[in-house]
C-alpha positions in Angstrom: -12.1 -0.7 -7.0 -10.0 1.8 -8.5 -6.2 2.3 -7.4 -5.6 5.8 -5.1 -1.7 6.0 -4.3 -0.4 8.3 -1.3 2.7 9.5 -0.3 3.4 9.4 3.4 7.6 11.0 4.6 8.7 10.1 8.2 11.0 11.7 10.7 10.7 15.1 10.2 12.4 16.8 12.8 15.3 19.7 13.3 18.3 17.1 12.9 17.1 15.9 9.5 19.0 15.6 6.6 18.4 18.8 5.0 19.5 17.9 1.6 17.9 14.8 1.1 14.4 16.3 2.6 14.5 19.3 0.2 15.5 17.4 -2.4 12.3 14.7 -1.8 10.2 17.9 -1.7 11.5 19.2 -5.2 10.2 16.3 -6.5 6.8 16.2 -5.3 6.5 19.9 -6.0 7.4 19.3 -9.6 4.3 16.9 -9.9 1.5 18.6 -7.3 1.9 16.2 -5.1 1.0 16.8 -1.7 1.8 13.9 1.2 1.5 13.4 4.4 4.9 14.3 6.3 4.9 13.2 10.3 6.5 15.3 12.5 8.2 14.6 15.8 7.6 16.9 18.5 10.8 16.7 20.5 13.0 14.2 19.0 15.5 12.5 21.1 16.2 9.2 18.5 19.6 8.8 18.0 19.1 7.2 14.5 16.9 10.1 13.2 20.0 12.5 14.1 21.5 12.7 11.1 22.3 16.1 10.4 23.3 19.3 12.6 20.2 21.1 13.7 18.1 23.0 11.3 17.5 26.6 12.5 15.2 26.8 10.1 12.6 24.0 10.6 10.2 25.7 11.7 9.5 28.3 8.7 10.2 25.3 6.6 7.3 22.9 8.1 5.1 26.1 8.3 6.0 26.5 5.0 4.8 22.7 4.1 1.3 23.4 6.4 0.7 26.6 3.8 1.1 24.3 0.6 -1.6 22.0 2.0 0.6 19.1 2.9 -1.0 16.8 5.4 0.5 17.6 8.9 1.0 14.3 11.4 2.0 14.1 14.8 4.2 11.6 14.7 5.0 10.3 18.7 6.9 12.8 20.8 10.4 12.2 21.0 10.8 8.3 18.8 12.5 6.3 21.3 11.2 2.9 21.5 11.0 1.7 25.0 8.9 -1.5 24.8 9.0 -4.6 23.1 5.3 -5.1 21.9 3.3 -3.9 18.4 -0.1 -3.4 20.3 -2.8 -3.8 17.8 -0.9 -3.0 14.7 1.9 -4.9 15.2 4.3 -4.2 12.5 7.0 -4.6 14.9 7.8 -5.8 18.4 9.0 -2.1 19.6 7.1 1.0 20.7 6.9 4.1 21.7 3.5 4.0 22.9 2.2 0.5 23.1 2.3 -1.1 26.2 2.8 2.2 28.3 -0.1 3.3 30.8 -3.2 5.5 29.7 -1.8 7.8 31.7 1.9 7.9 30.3 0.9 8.5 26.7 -1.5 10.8 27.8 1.4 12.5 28.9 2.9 12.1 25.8 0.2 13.2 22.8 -0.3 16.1 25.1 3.4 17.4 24.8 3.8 16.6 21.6 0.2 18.2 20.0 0.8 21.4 22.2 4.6 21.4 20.9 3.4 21.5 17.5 0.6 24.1 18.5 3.1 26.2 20.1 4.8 26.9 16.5 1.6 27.5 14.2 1.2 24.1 13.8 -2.3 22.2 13.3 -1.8 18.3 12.8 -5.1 16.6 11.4 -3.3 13.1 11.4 -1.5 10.9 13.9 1.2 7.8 13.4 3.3 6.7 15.5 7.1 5.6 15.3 7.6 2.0 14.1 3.7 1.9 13.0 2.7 0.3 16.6 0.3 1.6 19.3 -2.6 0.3 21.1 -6.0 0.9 23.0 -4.1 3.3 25.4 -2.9 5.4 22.2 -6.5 5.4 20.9 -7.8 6.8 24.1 -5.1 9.3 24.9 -5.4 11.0 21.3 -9.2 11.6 22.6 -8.5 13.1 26.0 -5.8 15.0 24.5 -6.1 15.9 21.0 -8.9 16.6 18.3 -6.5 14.1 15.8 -9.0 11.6 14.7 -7.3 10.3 11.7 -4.4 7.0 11.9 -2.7 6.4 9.4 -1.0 3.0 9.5 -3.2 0.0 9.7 -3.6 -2.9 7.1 -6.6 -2.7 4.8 -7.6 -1.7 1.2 -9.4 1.1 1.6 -10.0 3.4 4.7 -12.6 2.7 7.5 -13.9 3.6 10.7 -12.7 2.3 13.7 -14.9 4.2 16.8 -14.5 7.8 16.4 -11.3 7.4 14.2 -10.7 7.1 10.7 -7.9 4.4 9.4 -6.2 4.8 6.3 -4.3 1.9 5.6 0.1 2.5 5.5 1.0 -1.2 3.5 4.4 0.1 1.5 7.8 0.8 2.4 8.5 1.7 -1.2 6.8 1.8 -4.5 5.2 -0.8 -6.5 2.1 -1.6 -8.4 -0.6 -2.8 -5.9 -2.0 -6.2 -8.0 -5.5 -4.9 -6.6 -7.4 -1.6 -5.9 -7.6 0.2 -3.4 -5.7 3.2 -1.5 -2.5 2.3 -1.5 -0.1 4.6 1.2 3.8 4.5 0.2 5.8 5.0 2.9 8.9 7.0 2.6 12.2 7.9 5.2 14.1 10.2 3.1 17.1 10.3 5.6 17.7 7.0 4.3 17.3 7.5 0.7 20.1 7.1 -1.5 20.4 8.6 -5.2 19.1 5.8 -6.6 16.2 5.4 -4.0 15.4 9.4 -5.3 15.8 8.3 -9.1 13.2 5.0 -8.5 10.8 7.4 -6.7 10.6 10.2 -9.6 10.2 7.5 -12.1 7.5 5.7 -10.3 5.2 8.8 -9.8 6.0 10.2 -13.5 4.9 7.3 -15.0 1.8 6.7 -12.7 0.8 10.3 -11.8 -2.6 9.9 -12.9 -3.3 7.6 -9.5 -1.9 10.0 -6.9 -4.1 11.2 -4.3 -3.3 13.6 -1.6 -4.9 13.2 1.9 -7.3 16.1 2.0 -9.1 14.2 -1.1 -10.4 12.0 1.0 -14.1 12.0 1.5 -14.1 10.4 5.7 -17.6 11.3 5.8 -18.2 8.5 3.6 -16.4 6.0 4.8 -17.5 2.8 6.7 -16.6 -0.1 8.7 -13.8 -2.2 8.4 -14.9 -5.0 5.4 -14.8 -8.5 5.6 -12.4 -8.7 2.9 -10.2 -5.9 4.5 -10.5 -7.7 8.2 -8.8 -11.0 6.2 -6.0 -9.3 4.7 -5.2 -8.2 8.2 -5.0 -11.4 9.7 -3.5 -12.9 6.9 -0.8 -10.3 6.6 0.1 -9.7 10.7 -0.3 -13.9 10.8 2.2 -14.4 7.9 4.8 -11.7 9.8 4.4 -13.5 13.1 5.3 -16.9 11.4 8.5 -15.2 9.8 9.4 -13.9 13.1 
């Protein structure tokens, strides 16, 4: 299998650091890259408040819609309120798993119609700290056309119902030993100018393997493989072991 790398930037919202975002987007302009860049609907995180709000968010998200970067819904407002990872268990915090049906109902409903509401049209759904459950599944249905995750644990995308999983396995680059679609994860409010230096480097000197989202064929994609079902037991085993 060959390698496909993806670029995947969390917490956008209007109390991002504006500096750091444009400067991430500079970068992935220079080289046509086009990620996927989760937004949250009406953040109320603490720890994602990092800069005075940005009166200019919307034009600027609208702005990243129009240069075909792939639009998430990312939660609704970030706060974790329970202390379980549901089935992808990354962590043991949530904003979604182990809430009712009828709670994150509530939920995907505010935040998809928030993003409506300002010329938004998400394709893709994540949720903060990478955890959700059967509830989250169910609720994007009843209250969303989104049926595309992106965080799960597997080499290649697969289907999963009516959804589509593209596997989310790094918090920074690196060259995958194997093949396979490999989804970098990035926060840029955290980024130093080092962090910015390691991730121009990386994608000038492995451009050729970058992928954006839309390249994706889904209507050829299959069921979760054996080999794929392994590394996700192996992987969320070995994390429960660490603690």
């Amino acid at each position: 299998m060959k390698q496909y790398y993806l670029v995947r930037l969390d917490d956008a919202c209007p109390q991002m650091n504006k500096l750091k975002w444009q400067r991430i987007e500079n970068i992935l302009d220079k080289y046509g890259i086009k990620p996927m860049v989760g937004i949250i609907p009406h953040n109320e995180d603490p720890v994602t408040c990092v800069d005075i709000v940005d009166t200019d968010f919307k034009s600027k998200v609208l702005n990243w819609q129009k240069k075909g970067w792939a639009i998430a819904l990312h939660g609704y407002n970030h706060v974790c309120t329970t202390a379980t990872g549901g089935i992808n268990p990354v962590h043991n915090r949530s904003e979604f798993a182990g809430l009712s049906l009828v709670e994150q109902r509530e939920k995907i409903s505010k935040g998809y119609k928030t993003l409506i509401a300002i010329g938004l049209f998400p394709k893709y759904f994540f949720a903060p700290s990478h955890t959700y459950d059967e509830n989250t599944l169910e609720a994007l249905v009843e209250e969303s056309p989104i049926r595309i995750i992106s965080d799960t644990i597997a080499l290649q995308p697969y289907k999963q119902g009516v959804f589509t999983m593209i596997p989310c396995q790094m918090g920074q680059f690196r060259r995958p030993p194997i093949g396979g679609y490999w989804t970098f994860c990035f926060h840029p409010n955290g980024m130093d100018n080092a962090a910015f230096d390691i991730f121009e480097c990386f994608i000038k000197t492995n451009i050729e393997y970058f992928i954006s989202f839309n390249d994706i064929d889904t209507s050829r994609i299959g069921q979760k493989s054996i080999i794929d079902r392994l590394l996700s037991f192996v992987y969320f085993t070995l994390r429960k072991i660490k603690g």
